[in-house]
C-alpha positions in Angstrom: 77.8 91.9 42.5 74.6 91.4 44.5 74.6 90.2 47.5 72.3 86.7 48.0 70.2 86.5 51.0 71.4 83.4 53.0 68.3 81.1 53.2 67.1 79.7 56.5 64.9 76.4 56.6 61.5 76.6 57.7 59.8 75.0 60.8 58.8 72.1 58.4 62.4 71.4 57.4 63.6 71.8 61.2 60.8 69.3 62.3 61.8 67.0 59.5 65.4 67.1 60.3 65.4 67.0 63.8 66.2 63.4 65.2 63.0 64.1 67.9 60.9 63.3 64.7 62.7 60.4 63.4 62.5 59.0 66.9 58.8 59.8 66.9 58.0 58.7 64.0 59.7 55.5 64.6 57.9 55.4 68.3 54.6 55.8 66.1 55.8 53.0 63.2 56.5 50.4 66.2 53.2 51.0 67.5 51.4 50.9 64.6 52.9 48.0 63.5 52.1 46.0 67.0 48.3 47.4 66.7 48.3 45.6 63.2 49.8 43.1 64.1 47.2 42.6 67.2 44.4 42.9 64.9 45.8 40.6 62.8 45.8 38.2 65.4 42.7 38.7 66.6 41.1 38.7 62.8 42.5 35.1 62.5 41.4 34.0 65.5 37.6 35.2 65.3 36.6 35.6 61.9 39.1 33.6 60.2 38.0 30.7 62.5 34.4 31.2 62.2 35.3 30.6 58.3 37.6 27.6 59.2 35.0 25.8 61.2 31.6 26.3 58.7 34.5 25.1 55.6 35.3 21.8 58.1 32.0 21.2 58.9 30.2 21.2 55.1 33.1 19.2 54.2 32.7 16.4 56.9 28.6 16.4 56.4 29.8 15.7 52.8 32.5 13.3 53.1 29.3 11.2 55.3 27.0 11.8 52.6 29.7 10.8 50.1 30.4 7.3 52.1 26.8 6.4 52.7 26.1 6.7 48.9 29.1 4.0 48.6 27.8 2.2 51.2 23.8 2.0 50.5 23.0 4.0 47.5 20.8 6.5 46.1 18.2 5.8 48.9 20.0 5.7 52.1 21.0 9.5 50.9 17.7 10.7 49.6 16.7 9.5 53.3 19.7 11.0 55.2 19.5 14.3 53.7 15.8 14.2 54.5 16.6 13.4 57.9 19.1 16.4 58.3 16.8 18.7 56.6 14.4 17.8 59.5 16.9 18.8 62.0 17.8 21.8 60.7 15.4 23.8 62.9 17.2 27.6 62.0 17.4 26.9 57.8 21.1 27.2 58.0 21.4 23.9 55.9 21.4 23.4 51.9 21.8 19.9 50.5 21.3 19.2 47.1 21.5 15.8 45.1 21.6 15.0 41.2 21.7 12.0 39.4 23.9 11.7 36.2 21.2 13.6 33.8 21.2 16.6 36.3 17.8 16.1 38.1 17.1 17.4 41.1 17.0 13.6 43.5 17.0 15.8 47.2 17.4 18.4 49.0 16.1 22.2 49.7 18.0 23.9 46.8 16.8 24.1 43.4 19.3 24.2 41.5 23.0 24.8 41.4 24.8 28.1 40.8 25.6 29.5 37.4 29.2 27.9 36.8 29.6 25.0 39.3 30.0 21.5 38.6 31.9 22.4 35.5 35.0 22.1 37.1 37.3 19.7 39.4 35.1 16.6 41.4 35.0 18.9 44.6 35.1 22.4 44.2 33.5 25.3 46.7 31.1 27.9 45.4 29.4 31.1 47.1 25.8 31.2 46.5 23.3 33.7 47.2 20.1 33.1 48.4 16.5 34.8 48.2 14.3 34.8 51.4 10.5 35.9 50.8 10.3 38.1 54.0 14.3 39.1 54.3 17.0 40.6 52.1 19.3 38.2 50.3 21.8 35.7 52.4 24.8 34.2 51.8 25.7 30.9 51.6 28.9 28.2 51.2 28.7 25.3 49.1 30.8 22.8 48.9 30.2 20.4 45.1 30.9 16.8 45.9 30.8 14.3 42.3 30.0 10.6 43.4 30.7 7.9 42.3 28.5 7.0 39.0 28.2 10.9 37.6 26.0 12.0 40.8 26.4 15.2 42.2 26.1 16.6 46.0 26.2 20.0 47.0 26.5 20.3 50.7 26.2 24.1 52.0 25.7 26.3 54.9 24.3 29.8 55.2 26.8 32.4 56.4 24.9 35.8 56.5 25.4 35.7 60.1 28.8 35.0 60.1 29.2 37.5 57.9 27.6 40.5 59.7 29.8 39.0 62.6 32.6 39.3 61.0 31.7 43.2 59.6 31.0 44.0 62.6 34.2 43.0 63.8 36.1 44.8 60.9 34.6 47.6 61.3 35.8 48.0 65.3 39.0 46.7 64.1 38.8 49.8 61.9 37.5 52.1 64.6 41.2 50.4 67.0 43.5 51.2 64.2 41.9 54.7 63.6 42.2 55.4 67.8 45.8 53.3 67.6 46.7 56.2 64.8 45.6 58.9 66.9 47.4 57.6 69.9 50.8 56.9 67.9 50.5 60.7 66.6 50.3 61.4 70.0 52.6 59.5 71.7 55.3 60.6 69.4 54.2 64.3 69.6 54.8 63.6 73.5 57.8 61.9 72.6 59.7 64.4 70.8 58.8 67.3 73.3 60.1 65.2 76.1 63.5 64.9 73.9 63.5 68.4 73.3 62.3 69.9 77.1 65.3 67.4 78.1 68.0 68.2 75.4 67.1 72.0 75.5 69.6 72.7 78.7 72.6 70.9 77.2 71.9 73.2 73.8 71.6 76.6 75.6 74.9 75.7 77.6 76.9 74.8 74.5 75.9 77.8 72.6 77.1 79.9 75.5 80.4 77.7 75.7 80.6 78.6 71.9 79.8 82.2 72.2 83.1 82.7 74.6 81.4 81.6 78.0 83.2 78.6 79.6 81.6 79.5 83.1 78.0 78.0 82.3 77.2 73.9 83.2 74.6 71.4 82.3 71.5 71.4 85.1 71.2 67.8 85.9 67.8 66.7 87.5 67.0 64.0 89.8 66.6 61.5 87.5 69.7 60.5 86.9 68.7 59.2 83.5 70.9 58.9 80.1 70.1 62.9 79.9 71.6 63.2 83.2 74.7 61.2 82.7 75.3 63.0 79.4 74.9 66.3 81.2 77.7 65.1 83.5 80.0 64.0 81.2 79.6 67.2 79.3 80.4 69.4 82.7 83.2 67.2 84.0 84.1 68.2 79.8 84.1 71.4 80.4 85.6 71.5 84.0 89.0 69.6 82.2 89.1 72.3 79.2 88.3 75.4 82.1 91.5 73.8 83.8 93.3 73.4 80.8 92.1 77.4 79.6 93.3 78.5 82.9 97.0 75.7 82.9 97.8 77.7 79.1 97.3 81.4 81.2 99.2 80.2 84.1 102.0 78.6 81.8 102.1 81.7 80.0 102.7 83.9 82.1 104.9 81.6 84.5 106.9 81.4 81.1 107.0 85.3 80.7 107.9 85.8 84.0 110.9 82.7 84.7 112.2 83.7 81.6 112.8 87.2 81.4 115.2 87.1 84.5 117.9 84.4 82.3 117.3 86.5 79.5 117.9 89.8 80.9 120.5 88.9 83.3 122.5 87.5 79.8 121.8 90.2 78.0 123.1 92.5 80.7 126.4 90.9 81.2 126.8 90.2 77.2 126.2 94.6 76.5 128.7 94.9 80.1 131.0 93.1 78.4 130.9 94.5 75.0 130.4 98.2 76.2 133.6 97.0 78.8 136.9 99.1 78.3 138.5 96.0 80.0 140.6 94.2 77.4 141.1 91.1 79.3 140.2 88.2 77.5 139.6 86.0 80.4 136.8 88.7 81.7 135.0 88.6 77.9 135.6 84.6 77.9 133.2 84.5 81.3 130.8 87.1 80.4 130.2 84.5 77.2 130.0 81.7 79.3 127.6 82.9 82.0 125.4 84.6 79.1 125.5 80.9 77.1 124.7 79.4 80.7 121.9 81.4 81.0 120.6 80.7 77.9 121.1 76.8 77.8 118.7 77.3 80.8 116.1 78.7 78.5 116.8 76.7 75.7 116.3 73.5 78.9 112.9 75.1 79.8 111.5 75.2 76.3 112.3 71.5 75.7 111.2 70.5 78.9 108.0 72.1 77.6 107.4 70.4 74.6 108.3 67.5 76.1 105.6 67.6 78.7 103.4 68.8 75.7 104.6 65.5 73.2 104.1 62.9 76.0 100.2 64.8 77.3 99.5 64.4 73.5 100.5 60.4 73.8 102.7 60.7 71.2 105.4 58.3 72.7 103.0 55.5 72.9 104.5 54.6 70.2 107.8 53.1 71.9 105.8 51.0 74.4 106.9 47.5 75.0 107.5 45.6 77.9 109.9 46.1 80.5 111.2 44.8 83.9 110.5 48.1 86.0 112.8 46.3 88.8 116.2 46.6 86.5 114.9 50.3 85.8 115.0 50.9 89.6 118.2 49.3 89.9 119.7 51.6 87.0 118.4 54.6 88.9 119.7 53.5 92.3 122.9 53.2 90.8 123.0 56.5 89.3 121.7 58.5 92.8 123.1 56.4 95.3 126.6 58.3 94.3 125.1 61.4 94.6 123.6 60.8 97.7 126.6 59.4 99.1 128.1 62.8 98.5 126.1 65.0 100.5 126.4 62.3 103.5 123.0 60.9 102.5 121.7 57.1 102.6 119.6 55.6 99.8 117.4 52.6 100.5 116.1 50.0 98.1 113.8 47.8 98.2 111.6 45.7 95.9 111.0 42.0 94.6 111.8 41.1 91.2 110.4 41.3 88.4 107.8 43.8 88.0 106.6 43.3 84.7 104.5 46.3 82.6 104.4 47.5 79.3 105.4 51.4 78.9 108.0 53.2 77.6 111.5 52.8 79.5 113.2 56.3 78.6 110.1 57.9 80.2 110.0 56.2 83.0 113.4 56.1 83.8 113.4 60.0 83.5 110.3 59.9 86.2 112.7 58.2 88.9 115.5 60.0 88.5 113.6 63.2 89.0 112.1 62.1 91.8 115.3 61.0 93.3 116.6 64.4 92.0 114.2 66.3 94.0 114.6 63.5 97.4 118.5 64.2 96.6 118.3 68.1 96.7 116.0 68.6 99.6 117.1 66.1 102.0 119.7 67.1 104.4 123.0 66.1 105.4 123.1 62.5 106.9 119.3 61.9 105.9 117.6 59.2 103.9 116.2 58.2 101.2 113.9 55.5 100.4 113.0 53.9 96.8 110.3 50.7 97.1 108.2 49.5 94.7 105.9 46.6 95.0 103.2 44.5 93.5 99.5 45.3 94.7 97.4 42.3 92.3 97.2 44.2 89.0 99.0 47.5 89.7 102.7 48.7 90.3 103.2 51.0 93.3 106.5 52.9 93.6 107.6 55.0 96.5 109.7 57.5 96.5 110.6 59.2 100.2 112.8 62.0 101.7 113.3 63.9 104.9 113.1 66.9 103.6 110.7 69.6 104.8 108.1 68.4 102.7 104.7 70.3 101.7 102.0 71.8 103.2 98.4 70.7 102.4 98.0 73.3 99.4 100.9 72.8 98.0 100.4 69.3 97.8 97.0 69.9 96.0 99.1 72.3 93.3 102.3 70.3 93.0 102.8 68.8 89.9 101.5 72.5 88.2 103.8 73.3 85.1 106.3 76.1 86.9 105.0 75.5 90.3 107.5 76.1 93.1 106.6 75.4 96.7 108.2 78.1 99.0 111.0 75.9 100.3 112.0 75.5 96.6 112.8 79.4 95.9 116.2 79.1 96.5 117.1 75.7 94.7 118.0 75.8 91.3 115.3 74.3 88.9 112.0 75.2 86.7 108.8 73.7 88.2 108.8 71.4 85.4 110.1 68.2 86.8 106.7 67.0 88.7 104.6 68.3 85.6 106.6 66.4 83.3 106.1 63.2 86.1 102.7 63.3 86.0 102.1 63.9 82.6 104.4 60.4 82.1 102.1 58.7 85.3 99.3 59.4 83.4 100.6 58.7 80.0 100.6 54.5 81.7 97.1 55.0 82.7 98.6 55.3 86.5 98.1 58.1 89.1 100.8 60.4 90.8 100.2 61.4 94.7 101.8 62.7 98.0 101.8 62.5 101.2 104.0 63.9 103.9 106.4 61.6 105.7 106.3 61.0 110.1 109.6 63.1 110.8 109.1 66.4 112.7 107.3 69.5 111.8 110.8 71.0 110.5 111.6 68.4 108.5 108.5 66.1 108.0 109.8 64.5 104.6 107.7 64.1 101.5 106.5 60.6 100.0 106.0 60.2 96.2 103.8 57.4 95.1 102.5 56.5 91.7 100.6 53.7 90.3 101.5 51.8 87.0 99.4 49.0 85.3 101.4 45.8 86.1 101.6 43.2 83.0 100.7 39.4 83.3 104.1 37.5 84.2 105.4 35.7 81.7 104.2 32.1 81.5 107.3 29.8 82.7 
């Protein structure tokens, strides 16, 4: 079967489809349209007057004509138009008066144009004229019928007027050609200012997509809508470089936590099979420490996906509101036993109720870890310290020990899935319970942090704080 060659579009289609055109091109319509728009206005306002006022002023030199016919007659108009005709020192003026039969009574016209008076009583005609020495003008008349079956034409020559007003079309004309030019422009300008500015944030995502996840957005000084999108792309691509480097380190923190349960079962389970030892209490704790060993595994694995469920938000589900202060109390409960067996004190203290909307199983699980951890590091005869309190809109819950606490680095990594401070080597547990913390802090919209306690450098303690998003109390 042959093989078809894949086509590519052409620089037309890319400039076509390419939203720097359609922004240009509607940069280039808006200007356009305001140019036309201008000359519009200005069209109405010069020309479109100029028509306005010669229309207004035939008709009110008619209207007068009109009213001194009803007032004196045939005479007092003869004499009137005269009079104007006098006046009239440019020749700007036509006047025109018939009786009844159609003869020619007054005025400087000789007749009436082909077509008028046929129609309504009032009724305006163009007329053109012939001048001896000049080329033909233009005139506006305006057909008046009086009273009686006389007719007046009132008129005015507009050649003037109009060579005003071509004049004025044609540097309208000459605008909306330069207007064009500049709109082609502008939008030309437009689109490579899109493109110089968008072409940084293309090069770095088609070296993210080609395997690269070290290259970042340059920003410029601008600090414009590019800018910020640049940022937002880098601070992007920070989150998944930590995320990249979280599924290595959980990998291999996996591979190498793991194979130490697994081996050591397996090593006791073939000791005990390959065993000539009959004794059935020797075989019954082989089993036993090999099932321990793998309940651990099987404990780290859901641990896991249970910090992977509650990062993906799929628990939001089970929000609803809650008194966090009866969740405390549950917890106290729980560890102050524990406490009280290795000689240790627990302190509570908070003011009820501390109303917010999560999810109580999770949050439950977040203080007992913590007192977990305060429970298992503090020594004999220390204390223990569980507050929480209400800061305006937030929820802030403390969580302190006397242990030996953590250096500044440690601090900055705690919370890491599998991450074990050095004074943690020796105590029993996975570097999961902090991960799973946060990942329930941030599941609220709070944040986790820690800060050392005031004891001595041996045994400085370690503060855990978080901040939860408190709910409106309840109105009474």
């Amino acid at each position: 079967m042959p093989h078809r060659r894949q086509q590519h579009p052409g620089p037309l289609w890319r400039l076509l489809s390419s939203a720097g055109f359609r922004f240009a091109t509607l940069f280039a319509a808006l200007f356009l349209a305001a140019g036309l728009g201008f000359a519009g206005v200005l069209w109405w306002g010069t020309a479109g007057t100029l028509e306005r006022q010669t229309d207004s002023a035939i008709r009110a030199d008619a209207q007068a004509l009109a009213e001194r016919w009803r007032e004196a007659g045939t005479d007092a108009v003869i004499e009137a138009i005269g009079e104007r005709l006098a006046l009239d020192a440019d020749g700007q003026a036509l006047y025109l008066l018939l009786d009844p039969r159609g003869q020619r009574l007054a005025g400087n016209l000789v007749s009436l144009p082909p077509g008028a008076g046929e129609g309504p009583a009032e009724s305006w005609h163009h007329l053109t004229l012939e001048h001896e020495d000049e080329a033909p003008g233009e005139a506006r008349l305006y057909l008046l019928e009086l009273p009686g079956g006389a007719t007046l034409a009132v008129g005015r020559e507009v050649s003037e007027k109009q060579r005003l007003r071509a004049l004025l079309t044609e540097g309208l004309a000459w605008a909306a050609g330069a207007a064009l030019l500049f709109a082609v422009l502008g939008a030309w300008l437009m689109r490579r200012a899109l493109e110089r500015r968008l072409t940084p944030a293309v090069a770095t995502a088609a070296l993210i997509a080609g395997g690269d996840l070290s290259p970042r957005v340059p920003l410029s000084a601008h600090d414009d809508e590019f800018d910020r999108l640049g940022a937002s792309m880098n601070t992007m691509l920070d989150r998944i470089a930590h995320l990249m480097d979280g599924v290595r380190g959980v990998s291999d923190a996996i591979a190498h936590d793991l194979r130490t349960p697994i081996a050591r079962a397996r090593n006791g389970l073939e000791e005990a099979l390959l065993s000539e030892d009959e004794d059935p209490a020797a075989l019954r704790g082989a089993i036993e420490r090999g099932i321990a060993d793998l309940d651990n595994v099987t404990r780290v694995f859901q641990a896991v996906l249970r910090i992977a469920e509650v990062e993906a938000g799929a628990r939001r589900a089970a929000f609803a509101p809650l008194d966090l202060a009866l969740l405390l109390a549950d917890a106290a409960e729980l560890y102050g036993a524990s406490a009280e067996a290795r000689g240790q004190t627990l302190h509570t203290g908070w003011t009820a109720p501390l109303n917010l909307t999560g999810d109580r199983d999770l949050l439950l699980q977040v203080v007992a870890n913590l007192l977990d951890n305060a429970v298992k590091f503090t020594p004999p005869g220390g204390n223990i310290t569980l507050s929480a309190a209400r800061d305006h809109d937030q929820l802030i819950i403390r969580v302190a020990d006397e242990g030996p606490g953590l250096t500044l680095a440690d601090r900055e990594r705690v919370g890491e899935r599998f991450f074990r401070a050095d004074q943690a080597r020796t105590t029993p547990g996975s570097g999961l319970g902090l991960s799973l913390v946060r990942a329930v802090v941030q599941l609220h919209g709070g944040v986790l942090w820690f800060e050392n306690g005031d004891g001595p450098p041996d045994f400085p303690g370690l503060v855990v704080l978080f901040r939860l998003p408190a709910a409106a109390a309840p109105a009474v």
